[in-house]
N, C-alpha and C positions, 0 to 999 in steps of 0.2 A: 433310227437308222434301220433297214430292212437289213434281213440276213440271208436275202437271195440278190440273183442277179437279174437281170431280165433274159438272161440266157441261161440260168439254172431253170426257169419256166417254161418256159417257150421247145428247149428242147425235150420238155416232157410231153408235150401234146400232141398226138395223133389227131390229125382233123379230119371229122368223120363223113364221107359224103356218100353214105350208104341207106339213106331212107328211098324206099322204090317212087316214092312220087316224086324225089327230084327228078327237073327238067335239063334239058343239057345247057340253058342259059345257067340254071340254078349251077348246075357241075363248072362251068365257068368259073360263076362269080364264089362259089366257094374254093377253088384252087388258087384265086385273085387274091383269095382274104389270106388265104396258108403263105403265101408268098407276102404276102405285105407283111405279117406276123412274125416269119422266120419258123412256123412252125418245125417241130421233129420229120412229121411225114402225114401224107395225105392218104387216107383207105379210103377210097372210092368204088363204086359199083364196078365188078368186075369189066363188064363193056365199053366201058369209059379209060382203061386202065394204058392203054396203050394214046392216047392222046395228053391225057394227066403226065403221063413220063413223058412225055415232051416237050407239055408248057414248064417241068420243073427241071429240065435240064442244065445244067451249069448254076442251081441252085443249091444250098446246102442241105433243103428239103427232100425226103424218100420217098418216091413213090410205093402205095403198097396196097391190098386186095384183099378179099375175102377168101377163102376154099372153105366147100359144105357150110356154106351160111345161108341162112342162119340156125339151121336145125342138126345138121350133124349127123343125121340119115342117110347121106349120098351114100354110093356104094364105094370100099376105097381105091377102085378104078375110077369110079368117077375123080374121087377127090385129086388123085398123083393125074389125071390130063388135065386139070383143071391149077393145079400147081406147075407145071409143064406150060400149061400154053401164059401164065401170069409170067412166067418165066423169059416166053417168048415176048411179052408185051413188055416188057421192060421192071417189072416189080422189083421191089431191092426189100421187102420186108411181105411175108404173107401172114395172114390171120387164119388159121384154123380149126376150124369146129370140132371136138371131139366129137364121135360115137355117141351121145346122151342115153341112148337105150340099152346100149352095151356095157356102158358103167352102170347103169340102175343096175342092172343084171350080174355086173361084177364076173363078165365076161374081157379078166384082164390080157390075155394072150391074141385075141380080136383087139382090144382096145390099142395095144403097144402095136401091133402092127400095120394098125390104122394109121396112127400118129406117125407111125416110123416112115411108110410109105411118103408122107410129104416132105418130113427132114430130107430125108434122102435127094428127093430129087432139089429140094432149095439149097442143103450145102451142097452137095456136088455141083452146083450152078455157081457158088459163092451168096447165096439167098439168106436170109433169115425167118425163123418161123416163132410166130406167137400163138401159143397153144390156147383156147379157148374153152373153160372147163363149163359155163352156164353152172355158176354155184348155188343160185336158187332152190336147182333141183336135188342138190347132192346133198349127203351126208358126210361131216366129218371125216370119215375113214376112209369115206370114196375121193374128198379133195384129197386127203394125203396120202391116197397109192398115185393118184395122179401125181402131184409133185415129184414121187419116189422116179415113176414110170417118165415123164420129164426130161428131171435128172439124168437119170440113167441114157436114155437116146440124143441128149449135148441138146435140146429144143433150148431155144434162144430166150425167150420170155415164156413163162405161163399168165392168161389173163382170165380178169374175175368171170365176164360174161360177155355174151354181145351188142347188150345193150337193147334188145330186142325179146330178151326171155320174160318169166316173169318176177325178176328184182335187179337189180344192181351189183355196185360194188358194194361192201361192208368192212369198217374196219377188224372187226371179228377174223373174215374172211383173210384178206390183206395179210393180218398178222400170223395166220395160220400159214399160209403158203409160203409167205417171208421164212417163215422159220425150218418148213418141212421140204423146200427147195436148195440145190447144192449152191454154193457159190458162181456156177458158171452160168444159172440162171435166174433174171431178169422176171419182177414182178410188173406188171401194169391192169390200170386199174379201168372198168368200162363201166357208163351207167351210174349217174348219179352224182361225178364231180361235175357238177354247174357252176360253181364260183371258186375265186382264188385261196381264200380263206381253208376251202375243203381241198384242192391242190397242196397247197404246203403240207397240212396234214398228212397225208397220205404221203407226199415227200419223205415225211418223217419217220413213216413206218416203212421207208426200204423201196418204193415204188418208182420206176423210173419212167414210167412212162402212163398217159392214159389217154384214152379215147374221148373226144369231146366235140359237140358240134356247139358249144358255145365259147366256141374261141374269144371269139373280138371282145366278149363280155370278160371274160375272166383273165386275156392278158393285157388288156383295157384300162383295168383296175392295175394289175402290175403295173405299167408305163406309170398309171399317174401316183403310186406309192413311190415311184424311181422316180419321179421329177424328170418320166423322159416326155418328150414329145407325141400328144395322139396320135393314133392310125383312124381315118376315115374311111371304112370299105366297109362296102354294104353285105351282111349275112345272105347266104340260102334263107327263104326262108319258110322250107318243107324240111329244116337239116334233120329234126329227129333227135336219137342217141339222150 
């Protein structure tokens, strides 16, 4: 007997439609797959974002975006009109890039006012924000003033990376945020969970959420561990992540 649901799954997955060579048929048929799936929520290319809240309307599915992606360099006037207009396109969860330079630098009073600026404008909308720390580049001490820094400003999830830097999630990592994050905030994991087997895992260390553009593969498998019925919908397939 399995010890999940197919909706303890399903609503762990962010499905990722954020590789720049998707085409807007590809943006389609990957908002087609998140809906046949029941996924958690769809991050799409920001341009895209206001049509995706459309097709997932009266679905159980979030619409949700990118801000400073994928490098984390924008200016943080860029990032709050870019949090602002996601805002106005309909987003119900944004992904945030921290500062990367500014944490190397342990420039923490820039950094929290980086971050703070998008909180701000996503809860005062009713928004949610998943923080994006790229742990590749960081050290130790720098992921855990981030979680403290987090914490402290109510940020909704903090997550491993964008899936875009250069590594992944890591259980190491996972466990470390898990632990140096307060209760009100949500780990999720990017990069690197491709199959279900590595889902559960990560389930297991606290994770509630993760970014994946191999859905149909990994909750594919779930269905047929649950003796449910296949889904037949055809992948992106430029998805990336």
């Amino acid at each position: 007997m399995a010890d999940f649901t197919y909706e303890d799954v399903a609503k762990m997955v962010d499905h990722s439609l954020l590789n720049p060579a998707l085409s807007v048929d590809d943006l389609e048929a990957g908002i087609q797959l998140a809906l046949a799936f029941d996924v958690a929520s769809v991050c799409i290319l920001p341009y895209y974002l206001k049509p995706c809240a459309e097709r997932l309307a009266g679905s159980t599915i979030q619409p949700s975006t990118t801000i400073g992606f994928p490098h984390g360099g924008h200016t943080t006037a860029i990032k709050r009109a870019e949090a602002e207009q996601a805002v106005a396109d309909g987003c119900i969860e944004l992904d945030m890039v921290v500062n990367i330079s500014q944490v190397l630098s342990n420039r923490w009073d820039y950094v929290r006012q980086d971050i703070g600026a998008v909180i701000e404008v996503a809860h005062a909308a009713g928004r949610k924000v998943k923080v994006i720390f790229e742990n590749s580049y960081l050290n130790d001490q720098q992921k855990i003033r981030l979680c403290e820094i987090c914490t402290e400003l109510s940020a909704d999830w903090i997550k491993t990376s964008t899936g875009y830097g250069s590594g992944g999630a890591t259980f190491d990592d996972l466990k470390l945020m898990r632990s140096h994050a307060g209760d009100n905030v949500q780990v999720k994991a990017a990069g690197g969970v491709r199959d279900l087997d590595t889902l559960l895992a990560v389930r297991g260390l606290g994770v509630t959420r993760c970014g994946a553009s191999r859905t149909s593969e990994m909750l594919g498998e779930a269905r047929r561990r649950l003796d449910l019925p296949p889904i037949d919908v055809k992948a992106p397939s430029n998805a990336g992540y």
